[in-house]
C-alpha positions as CSV (number, residue, x, y, z in Angstrom):
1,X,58.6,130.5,-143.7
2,X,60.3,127.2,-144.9
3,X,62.0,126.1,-147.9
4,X,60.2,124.2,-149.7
5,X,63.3,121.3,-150.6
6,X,64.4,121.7,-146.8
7,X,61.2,121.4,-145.1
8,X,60.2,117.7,-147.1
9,X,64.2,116.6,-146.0
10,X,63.0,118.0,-142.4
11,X,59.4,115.9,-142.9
12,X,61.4,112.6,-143.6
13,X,64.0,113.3,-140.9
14,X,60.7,113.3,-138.6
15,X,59.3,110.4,-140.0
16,X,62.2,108.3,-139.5
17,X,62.5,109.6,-136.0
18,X,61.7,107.2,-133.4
19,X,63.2,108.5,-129.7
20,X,62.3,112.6,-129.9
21,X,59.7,112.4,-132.7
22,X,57.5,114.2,-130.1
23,X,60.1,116.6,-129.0
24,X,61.4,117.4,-132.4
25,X,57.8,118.3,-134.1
26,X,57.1,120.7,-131.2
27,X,60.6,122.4,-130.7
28,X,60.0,122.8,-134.8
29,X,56.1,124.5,-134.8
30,X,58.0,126.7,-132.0
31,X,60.7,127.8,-134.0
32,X,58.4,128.1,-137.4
33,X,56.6,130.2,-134.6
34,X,58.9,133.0,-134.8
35,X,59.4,133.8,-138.5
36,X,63.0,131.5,-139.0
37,X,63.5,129.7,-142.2
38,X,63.7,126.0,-142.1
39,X,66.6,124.1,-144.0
40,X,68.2,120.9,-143.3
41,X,71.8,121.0,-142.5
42,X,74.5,118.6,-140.9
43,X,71.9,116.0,-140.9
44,X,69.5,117.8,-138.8
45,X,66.5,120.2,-139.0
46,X,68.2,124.1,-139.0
47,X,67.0,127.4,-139.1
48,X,68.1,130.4,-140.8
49,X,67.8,134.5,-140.9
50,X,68.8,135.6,-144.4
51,X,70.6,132.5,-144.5
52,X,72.7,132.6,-141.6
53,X,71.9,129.9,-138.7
54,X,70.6,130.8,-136.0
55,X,69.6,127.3,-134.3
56,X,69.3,123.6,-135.2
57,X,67.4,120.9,-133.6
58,X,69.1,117.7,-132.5
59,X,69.0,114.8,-130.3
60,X,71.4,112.5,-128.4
61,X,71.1,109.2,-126.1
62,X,69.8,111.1,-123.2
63,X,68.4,114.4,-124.5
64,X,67.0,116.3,-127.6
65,X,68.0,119.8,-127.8
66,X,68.1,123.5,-129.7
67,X,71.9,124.7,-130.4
68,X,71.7,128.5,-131.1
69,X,74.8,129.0,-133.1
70,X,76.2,132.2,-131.5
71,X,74.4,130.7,-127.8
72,X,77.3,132.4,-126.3
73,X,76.4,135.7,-127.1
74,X,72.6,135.6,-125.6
75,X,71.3,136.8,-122.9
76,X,70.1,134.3,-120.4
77,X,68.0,135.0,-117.6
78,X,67.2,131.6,-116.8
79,X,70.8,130.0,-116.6
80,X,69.5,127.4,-119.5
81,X,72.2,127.3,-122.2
82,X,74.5,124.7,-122.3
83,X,77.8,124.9,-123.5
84,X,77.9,121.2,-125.0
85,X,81.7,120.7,-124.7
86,X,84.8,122.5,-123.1
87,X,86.0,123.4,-126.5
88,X,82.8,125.0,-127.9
89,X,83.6,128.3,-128.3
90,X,80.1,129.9,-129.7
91,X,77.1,128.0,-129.6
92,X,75.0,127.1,-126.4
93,X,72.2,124.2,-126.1
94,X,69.0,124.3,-124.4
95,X,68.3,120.4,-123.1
96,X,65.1,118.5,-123.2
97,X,63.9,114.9,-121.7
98,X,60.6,115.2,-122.5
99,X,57.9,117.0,-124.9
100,X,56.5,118.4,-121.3
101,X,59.6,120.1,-120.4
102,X,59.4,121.9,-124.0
103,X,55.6,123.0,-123.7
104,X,56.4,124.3,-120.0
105,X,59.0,126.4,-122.0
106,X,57.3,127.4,-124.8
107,X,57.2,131.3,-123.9
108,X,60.7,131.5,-122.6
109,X,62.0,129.5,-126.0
110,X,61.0,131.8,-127.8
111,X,62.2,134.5,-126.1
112,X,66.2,133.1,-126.6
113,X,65.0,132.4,-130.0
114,X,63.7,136.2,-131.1
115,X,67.5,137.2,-128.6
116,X,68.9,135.0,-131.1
117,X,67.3,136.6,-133.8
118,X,68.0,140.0,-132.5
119,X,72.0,138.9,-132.1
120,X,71.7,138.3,-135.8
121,X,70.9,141.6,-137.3
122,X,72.7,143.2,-135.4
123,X,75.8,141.9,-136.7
124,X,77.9,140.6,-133.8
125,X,80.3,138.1,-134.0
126,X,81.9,135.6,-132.1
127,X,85.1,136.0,-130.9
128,X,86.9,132.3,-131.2
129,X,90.2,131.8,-129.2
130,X,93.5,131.6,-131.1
131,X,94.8,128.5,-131.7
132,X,98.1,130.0,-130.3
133,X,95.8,130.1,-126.9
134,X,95.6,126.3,-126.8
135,X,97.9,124.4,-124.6
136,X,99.8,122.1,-126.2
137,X,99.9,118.6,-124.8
138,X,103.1,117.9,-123.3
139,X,103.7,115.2,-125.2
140,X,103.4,116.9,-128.7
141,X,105.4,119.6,-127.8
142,X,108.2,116.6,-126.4
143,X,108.1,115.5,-130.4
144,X,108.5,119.4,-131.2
145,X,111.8,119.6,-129.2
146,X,112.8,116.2,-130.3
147,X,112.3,117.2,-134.5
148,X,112.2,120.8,-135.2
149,X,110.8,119.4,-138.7
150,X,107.3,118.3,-137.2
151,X,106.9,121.9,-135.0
152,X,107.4,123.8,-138.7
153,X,105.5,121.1,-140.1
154,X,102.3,121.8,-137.8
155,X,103.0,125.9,-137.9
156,X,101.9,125.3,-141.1
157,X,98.9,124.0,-141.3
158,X,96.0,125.8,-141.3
159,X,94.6,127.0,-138.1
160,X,91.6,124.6,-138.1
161,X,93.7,121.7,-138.4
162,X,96.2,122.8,-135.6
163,X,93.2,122.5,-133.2
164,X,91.9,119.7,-134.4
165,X,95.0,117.8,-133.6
166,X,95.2,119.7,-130.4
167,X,92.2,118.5,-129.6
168,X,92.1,115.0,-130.2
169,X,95.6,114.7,-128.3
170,X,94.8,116.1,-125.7
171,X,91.4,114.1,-125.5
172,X,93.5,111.5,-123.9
173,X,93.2,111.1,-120.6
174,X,96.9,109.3,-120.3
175,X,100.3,110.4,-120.9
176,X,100.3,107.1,-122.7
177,X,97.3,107.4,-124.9
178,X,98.7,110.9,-125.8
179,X,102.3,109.7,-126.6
180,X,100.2,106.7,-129.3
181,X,97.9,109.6,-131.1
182,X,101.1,112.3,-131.4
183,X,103.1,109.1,-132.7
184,X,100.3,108.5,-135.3
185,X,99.6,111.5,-136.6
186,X,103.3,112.1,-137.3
187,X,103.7,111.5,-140.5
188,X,100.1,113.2,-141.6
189,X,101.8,116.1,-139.9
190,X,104.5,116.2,-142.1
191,X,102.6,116.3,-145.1
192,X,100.5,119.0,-144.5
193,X,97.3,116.6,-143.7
194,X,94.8,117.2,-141.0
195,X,93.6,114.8,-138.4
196,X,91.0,113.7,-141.0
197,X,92.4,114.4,-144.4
């Protein structure tokens, strides 16, 4: 099942592919394989149940992949999902270097895919962290003692914003970097603005 709008956005998306053109058109005709609608969505190829995602194909320097948007809730026998960062809470990859790797797989992609499926209609949901469970880089919570203002200033904003900022401070790998980004941000703090507003 595709849509028909999506589905020419996903046919250009492939034509303008050059590094995982091979990769992408099979992980597709796999997915299309087991009943998911296809839409185009953050750029990339995604595919939906009832119009909720369930995965999306993508590719980086090194790898291609399919994200399953609740990944963390599958089952996997094989120990293939990915979680793609420390601070992804739901979704899960599964990697690919080659178009081989993906026809070897075929059979067990689509078992995560019809899992997926099944995670869907059933309902569940993800479970995402506080943002009151983050730690707070040390330096940011230095500025909070230091101005009271800025700590009321940030327990306002909303919760995506507050770990966004968390985040990207504590990215930083030195105290310094982290004491340059808090100092920043400041003022965007104080006027209710998020890291990218």
């Amino acid at each position: 099942m595709t849509n028909s709008a999506a589905s020419q956005k996903v046919e250009e998306f492939l034509r303008k592919e050059e590094k995982w053109k091979s990769e992408f058109e099979k992980l597709r005709q796999i997915v299309l394989d087991c009943g998911l609608t296809e839409d185009f969505k953050w750029m990339h190829p995604c595919y939906t149940l009832d119009g909720k995602n369930i995965v999306l194909i993508h590719g980086f320097k090194k790898y291609c992949a399919l994200l399953f948007h609740k990944g963390v809730l599958l089952k996997d026998p094989n120990n293939i999902l990915i979680q793609q960062t420390e601070n992804t809470q739901s979704a899960r990859q599964i990697r690919f270097t080659n178009v081989q790797e993906i026809m070897d797989k075929e059979n067990i992609l689509k078992t995560y895919i019809q899992n997926a499926i099944e995670v869907e209609k059933s309902g569940l949901e993800v479970e995402f962290k506080k943002t009151s469970e983050y730690t707070v880089p040390e330096e940011l919570q230095a500025k909070f003692d230091e101005m009271p203002a800025l700590k009321t200033a940030f327990d306002s904003l909303t919760p995506g914003r507050q770990r966004a900022y968390l985040f990207y401070f504590s990215g930083a790998k030195q105290s310094k970097t982290r004491s340059s980004r808090v100092e920043k941000y400041m003022q965007k703090i104080l006027d209710g603005k998020g890291l990218n507003d």
